[in-house]
C-alpha positions as CSV (number, residue, x, y, z in Angstrom):
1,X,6.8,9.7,60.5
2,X,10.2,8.8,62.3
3,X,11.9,5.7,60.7
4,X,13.2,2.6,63.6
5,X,17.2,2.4,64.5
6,X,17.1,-0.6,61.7
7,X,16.0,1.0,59.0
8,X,18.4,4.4,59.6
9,X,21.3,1.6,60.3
10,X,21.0,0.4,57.1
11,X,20.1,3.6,55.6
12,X,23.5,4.6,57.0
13,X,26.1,1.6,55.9
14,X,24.4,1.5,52.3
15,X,25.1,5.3,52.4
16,X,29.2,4.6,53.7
17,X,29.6,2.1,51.8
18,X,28.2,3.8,48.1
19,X,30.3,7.0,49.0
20,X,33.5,4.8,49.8
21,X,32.5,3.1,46.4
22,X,32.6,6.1,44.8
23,X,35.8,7.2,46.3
24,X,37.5,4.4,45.2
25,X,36.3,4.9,41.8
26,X,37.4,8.5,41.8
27,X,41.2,7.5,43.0
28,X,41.4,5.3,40.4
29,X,40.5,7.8,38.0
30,X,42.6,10.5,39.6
31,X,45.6,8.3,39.8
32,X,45.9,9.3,43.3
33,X,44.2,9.8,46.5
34,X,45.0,13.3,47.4
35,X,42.3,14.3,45.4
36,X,39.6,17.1,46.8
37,X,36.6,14.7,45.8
38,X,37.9,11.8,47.0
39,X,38.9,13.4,50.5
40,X,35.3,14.8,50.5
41,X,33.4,11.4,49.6
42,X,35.6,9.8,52.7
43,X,34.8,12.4,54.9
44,X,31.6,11.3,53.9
45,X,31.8,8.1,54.3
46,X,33.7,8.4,57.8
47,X,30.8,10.2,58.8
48,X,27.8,8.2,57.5
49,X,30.1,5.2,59.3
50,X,30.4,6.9,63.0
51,X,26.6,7.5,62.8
52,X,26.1,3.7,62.0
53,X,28.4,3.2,65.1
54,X,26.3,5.4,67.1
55,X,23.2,3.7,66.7
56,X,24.7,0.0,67.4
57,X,26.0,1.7,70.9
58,X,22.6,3.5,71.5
59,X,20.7,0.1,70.8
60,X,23.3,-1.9,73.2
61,X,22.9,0.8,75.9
62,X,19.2,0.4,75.5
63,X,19.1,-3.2,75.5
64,X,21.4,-3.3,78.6
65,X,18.9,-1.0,80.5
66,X,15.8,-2.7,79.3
67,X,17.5,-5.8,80.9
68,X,18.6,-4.2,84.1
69,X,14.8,-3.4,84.3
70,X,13.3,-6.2,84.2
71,X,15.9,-8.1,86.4
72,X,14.9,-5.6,88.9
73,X,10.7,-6.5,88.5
74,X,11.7,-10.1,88.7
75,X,13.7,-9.4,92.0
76,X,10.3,-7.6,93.7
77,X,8.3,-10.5,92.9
């Protein structure tokens, strides 16, 4: 079964937002940030965010065109 945008939006900032969590934790640990597994849970998180991104533009692009659309039904009647 394929999930809505919604629920792979959230699925996507909870995912960001745990891996910059963990990130964070790891720096502090680490006593620095140029540390492979906190490059590698930004990456992650950096990636997890664009997708989120993605899916607000894809959803704004849709909701434009559904709009243009109907503006055009309402101008033949």
């Amino acid at each position: 079964m394929r999930q809505g945008s919604n629920f792979m939006a959230l699925f996507y900032a909870l995912f960001g937002i745990l891996f910059m969590y963990l990130a964070y934790n790891n720096s502090i640990e680490a006593g620095t940030v140029f540390n492979f597994w906190t490059i590698l849970l930004t990456l992650f998180a950096a990636i997890d965010f664009y997708r989120l991104y993605l899916i607000f533009r894809f959803r704004m692009a849709a909701k434009k065109m559904i709009e243009k659309e109907q503006n055009k039904k309402n101008d033949k009647k």
